[in-house]
PyMOL Python script that loads the backbone (N, CA, C, O; Angstrom):
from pymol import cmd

cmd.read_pdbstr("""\
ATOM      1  N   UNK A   1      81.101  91.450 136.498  1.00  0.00           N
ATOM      2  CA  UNK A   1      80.382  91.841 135.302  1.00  0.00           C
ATOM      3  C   UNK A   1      81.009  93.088 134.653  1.00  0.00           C
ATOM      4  O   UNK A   1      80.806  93.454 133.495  1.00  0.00           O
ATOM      5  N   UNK A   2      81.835  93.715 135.603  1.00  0.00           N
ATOM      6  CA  UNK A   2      82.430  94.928 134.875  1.00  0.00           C
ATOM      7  C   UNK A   2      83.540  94.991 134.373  1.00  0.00           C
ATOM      8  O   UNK A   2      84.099  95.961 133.861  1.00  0.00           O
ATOM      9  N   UNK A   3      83.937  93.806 134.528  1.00  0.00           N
ATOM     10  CA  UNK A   3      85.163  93.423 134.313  1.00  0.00           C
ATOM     11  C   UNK A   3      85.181  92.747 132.647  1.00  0.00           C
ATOM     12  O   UNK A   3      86.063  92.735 131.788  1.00  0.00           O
ATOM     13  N   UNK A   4      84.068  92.325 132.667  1.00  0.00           N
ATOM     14  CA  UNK A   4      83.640  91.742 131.333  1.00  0.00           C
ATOM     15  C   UNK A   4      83.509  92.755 130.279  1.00  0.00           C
ATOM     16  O   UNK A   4      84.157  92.688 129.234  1.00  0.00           O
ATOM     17  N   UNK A   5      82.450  93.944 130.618  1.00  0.00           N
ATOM     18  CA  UNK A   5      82.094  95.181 129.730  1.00  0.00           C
ATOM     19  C   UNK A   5      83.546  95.514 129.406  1.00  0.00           C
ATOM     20  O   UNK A   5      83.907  95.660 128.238  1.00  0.00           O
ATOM     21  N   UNK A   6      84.209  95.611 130.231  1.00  0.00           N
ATOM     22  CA  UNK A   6      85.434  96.366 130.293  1.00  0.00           C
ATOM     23  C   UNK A   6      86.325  95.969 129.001  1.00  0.00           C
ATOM     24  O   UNK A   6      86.813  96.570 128.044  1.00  0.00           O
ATOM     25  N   UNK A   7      86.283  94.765 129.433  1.00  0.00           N
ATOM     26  CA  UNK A   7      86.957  93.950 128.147  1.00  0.00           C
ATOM     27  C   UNK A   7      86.687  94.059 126.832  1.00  0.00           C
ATOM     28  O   UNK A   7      87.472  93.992 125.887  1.00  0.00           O
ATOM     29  N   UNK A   8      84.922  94.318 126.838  1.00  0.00           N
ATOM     30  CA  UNK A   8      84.412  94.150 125.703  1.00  0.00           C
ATOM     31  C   UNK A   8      84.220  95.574 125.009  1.00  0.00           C
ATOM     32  O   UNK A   8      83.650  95.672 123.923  1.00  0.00           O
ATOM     33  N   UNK A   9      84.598  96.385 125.521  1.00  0.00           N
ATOM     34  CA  UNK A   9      85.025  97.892 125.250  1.00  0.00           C
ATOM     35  C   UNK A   9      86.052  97.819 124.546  1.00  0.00           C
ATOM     36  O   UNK A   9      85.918  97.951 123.330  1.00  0.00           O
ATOM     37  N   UNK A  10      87.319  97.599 125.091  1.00  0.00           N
ATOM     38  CA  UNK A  10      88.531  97.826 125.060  1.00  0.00           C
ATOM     39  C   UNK A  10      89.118  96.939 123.743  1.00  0.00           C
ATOM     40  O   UNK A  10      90.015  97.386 123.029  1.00  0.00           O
ATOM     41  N   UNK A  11      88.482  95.611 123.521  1.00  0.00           N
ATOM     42  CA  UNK A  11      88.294  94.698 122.456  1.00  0.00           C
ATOM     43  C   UNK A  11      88.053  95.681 121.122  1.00  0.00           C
ATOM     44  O   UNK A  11      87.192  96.523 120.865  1.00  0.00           O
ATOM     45  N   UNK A  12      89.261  95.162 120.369  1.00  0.00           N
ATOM     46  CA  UNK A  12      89.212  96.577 118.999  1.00  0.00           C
ATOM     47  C   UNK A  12      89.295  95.652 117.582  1.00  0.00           C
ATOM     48  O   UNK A  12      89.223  96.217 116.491  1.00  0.00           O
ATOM     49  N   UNK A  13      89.475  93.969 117.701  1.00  0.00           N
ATOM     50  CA  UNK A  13      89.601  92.944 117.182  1.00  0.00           C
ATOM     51  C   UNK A  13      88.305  93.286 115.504  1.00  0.00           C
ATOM     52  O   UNK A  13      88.587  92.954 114.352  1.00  0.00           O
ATOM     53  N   UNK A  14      87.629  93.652 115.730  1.00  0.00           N
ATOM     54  CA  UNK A  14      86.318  93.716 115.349  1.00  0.00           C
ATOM     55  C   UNK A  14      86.150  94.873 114.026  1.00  0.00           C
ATOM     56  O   UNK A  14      85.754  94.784 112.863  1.00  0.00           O
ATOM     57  N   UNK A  15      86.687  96.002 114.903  1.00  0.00           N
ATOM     58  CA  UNK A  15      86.997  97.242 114.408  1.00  0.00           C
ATOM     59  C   UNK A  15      87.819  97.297 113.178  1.00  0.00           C
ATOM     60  O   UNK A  15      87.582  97.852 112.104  1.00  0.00           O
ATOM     61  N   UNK A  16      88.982  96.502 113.624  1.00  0.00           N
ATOM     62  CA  UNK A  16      90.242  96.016 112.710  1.00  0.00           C
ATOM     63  C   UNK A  16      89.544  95.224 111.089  1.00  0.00           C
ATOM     64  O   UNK A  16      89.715  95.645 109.945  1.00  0.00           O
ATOM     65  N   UNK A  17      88.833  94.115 111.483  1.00  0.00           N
ATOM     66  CA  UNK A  17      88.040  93.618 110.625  1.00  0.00           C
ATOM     67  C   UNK A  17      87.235  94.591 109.532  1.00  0.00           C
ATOM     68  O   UNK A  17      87.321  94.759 108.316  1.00  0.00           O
ATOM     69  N   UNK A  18      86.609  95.007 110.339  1.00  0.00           N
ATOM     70  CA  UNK A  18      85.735  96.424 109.525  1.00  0.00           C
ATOM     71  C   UNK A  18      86.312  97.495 108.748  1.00  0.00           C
ATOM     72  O   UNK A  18      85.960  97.878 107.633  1.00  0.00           O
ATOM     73  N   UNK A  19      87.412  98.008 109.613  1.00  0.00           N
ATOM     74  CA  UNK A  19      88.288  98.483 108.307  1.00  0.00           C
ATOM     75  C   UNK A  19      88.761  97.580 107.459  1.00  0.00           C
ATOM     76  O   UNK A  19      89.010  98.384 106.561  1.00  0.00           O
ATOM     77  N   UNK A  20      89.028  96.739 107.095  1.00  0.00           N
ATOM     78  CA  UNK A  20      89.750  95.931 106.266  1.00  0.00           C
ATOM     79  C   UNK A  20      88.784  95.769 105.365  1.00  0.00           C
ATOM     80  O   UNK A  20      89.057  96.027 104.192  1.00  0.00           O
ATOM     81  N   UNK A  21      87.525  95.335 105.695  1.00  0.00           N
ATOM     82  CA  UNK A  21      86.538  95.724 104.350  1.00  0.00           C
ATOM     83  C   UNK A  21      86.186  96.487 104.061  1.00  0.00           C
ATOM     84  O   UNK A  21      85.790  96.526 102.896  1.00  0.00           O
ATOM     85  N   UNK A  22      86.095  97.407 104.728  1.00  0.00           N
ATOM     86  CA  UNK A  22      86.124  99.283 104.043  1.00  0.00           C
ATOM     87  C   UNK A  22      87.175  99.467 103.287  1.00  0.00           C
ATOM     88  O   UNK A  22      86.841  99.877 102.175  1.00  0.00           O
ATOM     89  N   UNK A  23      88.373  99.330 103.424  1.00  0.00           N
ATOM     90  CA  UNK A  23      89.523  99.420 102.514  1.00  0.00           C
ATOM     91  C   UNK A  23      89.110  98.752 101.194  1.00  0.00           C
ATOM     92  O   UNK A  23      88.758  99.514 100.294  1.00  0.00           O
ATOM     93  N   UNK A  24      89.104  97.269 100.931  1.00  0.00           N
ATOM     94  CA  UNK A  24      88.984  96.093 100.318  1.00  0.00           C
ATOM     95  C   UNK A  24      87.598  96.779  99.093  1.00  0.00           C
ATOM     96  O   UNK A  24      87.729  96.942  97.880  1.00  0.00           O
ATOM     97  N   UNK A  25      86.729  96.974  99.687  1.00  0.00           N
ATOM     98  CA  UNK A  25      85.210  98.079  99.685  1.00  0.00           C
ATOM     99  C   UNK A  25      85.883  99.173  98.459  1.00  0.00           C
ATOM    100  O   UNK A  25      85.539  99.225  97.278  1.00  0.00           O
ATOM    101  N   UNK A  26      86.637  99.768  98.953  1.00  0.00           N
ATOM    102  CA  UNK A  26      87.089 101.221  98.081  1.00  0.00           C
ATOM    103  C   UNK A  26      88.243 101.045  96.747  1.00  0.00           C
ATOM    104  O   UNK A  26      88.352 101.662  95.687  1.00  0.00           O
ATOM    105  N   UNK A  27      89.040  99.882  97.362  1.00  0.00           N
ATOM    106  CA  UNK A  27      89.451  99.773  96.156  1.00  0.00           C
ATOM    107  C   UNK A  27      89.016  98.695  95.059  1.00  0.00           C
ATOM    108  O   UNK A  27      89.650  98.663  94.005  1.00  0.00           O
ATOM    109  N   UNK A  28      87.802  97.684  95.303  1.00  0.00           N
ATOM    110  CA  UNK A  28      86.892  97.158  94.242  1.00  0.00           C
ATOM    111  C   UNK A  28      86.279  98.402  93.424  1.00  0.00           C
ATOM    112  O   UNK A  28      86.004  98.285  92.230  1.00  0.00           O
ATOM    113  N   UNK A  29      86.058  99.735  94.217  1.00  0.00           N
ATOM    114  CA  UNK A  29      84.797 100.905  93.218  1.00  0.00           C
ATOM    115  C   UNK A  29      86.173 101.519  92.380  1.00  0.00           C
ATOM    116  O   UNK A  29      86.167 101.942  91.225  1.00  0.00           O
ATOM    117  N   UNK A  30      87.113 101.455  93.124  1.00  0.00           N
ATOM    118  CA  UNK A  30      88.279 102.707  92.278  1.00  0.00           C
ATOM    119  C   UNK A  30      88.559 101.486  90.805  1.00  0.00           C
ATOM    120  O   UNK A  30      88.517 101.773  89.609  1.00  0.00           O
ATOM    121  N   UNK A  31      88.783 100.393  91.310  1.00  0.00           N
ATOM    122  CA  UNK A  31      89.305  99.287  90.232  1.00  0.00           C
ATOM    123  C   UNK A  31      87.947  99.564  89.203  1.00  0.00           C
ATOM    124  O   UNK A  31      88.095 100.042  88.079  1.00  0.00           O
ATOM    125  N   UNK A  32      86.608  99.188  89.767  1.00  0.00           N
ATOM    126  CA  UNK A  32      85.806  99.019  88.718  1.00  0.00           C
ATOM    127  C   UNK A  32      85.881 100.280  87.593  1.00  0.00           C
ATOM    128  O   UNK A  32      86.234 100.248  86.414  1.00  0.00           O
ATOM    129  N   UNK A  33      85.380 101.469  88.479  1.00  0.00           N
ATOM    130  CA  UNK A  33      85.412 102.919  87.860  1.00  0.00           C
ATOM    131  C   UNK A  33      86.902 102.972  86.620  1.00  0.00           C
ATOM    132  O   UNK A  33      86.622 103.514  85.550  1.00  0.00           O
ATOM    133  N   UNK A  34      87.876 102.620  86.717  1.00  0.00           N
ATOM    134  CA  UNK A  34      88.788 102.580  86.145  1.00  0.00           C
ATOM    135  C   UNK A  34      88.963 101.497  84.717  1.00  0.00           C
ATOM    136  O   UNK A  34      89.559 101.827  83.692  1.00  0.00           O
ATOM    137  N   UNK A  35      88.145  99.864  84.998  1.00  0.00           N
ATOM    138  CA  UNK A  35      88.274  99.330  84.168  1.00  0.00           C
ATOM    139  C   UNK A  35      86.664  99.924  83.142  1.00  0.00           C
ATOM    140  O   UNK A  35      86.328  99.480  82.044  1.00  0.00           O
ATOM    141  N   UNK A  36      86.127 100.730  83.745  1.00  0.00           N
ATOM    142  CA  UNK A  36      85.074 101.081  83.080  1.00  0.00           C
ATOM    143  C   UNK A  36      85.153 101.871  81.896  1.00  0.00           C
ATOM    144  O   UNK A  36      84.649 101.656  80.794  1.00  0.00           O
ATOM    145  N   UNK A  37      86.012 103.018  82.372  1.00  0.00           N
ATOM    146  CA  UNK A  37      87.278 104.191  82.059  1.00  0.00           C
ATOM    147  C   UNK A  37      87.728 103.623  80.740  1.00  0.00           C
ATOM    148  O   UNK A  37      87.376 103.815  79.576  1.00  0.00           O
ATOM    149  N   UNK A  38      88.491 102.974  81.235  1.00  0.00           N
ATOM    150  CA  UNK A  38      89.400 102.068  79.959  1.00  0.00           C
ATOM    151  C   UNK A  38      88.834 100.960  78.879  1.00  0.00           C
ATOM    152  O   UNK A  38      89.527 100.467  77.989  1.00  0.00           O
ATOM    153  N   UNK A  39      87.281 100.624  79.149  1.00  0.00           N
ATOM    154  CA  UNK A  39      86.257  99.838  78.443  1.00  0.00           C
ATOM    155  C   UNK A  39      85.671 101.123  77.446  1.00  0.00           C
ATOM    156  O   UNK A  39      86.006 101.002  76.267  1.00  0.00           O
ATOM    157  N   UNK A  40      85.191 101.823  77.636  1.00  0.00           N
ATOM    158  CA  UNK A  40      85.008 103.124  77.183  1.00  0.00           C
ATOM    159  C   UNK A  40      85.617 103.427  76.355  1.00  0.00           C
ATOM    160  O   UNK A  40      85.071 103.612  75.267  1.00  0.00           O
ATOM    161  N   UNK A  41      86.961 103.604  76.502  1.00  0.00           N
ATOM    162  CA  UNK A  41      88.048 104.156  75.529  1.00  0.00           C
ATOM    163  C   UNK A  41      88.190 103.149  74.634  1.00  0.00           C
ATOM    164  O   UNK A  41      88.527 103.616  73.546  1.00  0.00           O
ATOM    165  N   UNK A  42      88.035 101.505  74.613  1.00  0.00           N
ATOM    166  CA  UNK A  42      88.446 100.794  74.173  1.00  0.00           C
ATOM    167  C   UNK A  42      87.393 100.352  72.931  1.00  0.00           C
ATOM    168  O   UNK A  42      87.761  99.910  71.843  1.00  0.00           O
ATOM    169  N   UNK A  43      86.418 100.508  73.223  1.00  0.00           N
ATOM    170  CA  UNK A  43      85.739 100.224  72.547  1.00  0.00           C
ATOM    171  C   UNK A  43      85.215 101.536  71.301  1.00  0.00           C
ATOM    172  O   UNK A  43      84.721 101.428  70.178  1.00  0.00           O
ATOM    173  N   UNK A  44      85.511 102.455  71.939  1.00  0.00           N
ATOM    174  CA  UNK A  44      85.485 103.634  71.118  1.00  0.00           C
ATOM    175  C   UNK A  44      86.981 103.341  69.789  1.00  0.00           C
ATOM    176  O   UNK A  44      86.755 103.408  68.581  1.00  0.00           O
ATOM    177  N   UNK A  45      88.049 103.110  70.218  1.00  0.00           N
ATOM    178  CA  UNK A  45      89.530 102.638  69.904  1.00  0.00           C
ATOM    179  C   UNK A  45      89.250 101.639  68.093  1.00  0.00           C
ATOM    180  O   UNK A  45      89.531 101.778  66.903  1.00  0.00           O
ATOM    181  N   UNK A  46      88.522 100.666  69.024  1.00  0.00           N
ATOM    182  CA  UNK A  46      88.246  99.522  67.973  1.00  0.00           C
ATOM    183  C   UNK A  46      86.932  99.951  67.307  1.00  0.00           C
ATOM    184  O   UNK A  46      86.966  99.195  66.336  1.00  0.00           O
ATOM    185  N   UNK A  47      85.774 100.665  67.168  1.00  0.00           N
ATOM    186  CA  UNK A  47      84.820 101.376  66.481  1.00  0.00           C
ATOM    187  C   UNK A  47      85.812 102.639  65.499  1.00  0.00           C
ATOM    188  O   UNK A  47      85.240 102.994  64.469  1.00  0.00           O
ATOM    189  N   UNK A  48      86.830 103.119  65.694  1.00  0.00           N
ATOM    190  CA  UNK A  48      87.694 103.633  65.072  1.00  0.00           C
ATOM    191  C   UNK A  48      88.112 102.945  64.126  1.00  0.00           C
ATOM    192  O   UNK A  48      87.363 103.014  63.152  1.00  0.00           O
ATOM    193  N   UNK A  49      89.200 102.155  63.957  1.00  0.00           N
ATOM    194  CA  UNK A  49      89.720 101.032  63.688  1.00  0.00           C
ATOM    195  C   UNK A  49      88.726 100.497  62.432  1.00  0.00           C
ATOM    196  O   UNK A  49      88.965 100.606  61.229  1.00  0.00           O
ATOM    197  N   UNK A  50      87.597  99.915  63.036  1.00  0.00           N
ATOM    198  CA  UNK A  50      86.548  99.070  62.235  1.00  0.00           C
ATOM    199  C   UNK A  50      86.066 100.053  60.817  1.00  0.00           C
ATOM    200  O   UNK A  50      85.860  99.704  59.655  1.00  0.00           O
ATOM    201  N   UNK A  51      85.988 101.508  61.524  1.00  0.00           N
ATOM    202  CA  UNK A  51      86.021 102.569  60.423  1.00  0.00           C
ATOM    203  C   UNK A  51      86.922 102.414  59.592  1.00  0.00           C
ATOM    204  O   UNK A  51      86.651 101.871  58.520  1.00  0.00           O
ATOM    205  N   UNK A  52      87.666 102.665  59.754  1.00  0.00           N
ATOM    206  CA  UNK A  52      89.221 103.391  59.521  1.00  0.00           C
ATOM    207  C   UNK A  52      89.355 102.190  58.393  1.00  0.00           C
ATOM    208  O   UNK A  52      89.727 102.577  57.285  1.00  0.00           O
ATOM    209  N   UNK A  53      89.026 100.411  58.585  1.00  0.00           N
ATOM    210  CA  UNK A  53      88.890  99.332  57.775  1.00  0.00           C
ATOM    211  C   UNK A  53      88.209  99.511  56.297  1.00  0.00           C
ATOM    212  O   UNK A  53      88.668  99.462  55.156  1.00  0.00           O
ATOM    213  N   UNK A  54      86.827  99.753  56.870  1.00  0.00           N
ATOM    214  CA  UNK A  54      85.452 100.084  56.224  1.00  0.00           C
ATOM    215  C   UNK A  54      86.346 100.669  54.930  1.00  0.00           C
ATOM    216  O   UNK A  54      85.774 101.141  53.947  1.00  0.00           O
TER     217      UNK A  54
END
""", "prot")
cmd.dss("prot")
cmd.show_as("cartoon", "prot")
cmd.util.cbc("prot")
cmd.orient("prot")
């Protein structure tokens, strides 16, 4: 039986997984925050523009 725990300690398979969606996790918020960034500007850009027409 201790031989089992042992294993199941030492087993990092899991861990590996979990970071990988923590990573995956951080760069969906940096991407969003950024296309948000640039939605912002863009639409401000073309409300310019639409003036600038007017």
């Amino acid at each position: 039986m201790t031989n089992v725990f042992a294993r199941f300690v030492k087993d990092e398979s899991g861990a590996t997984a979990i970071e990988y969606g923590l990573i995956a996790a951080l760069i969906a918020v940096v991407c969003i925050s950024v296309w948000t960034t640039i939605g912002t500007k863009l639409v401000a850009k073309f409300e310019e523009v639409s003036t600038g027409l007017n």
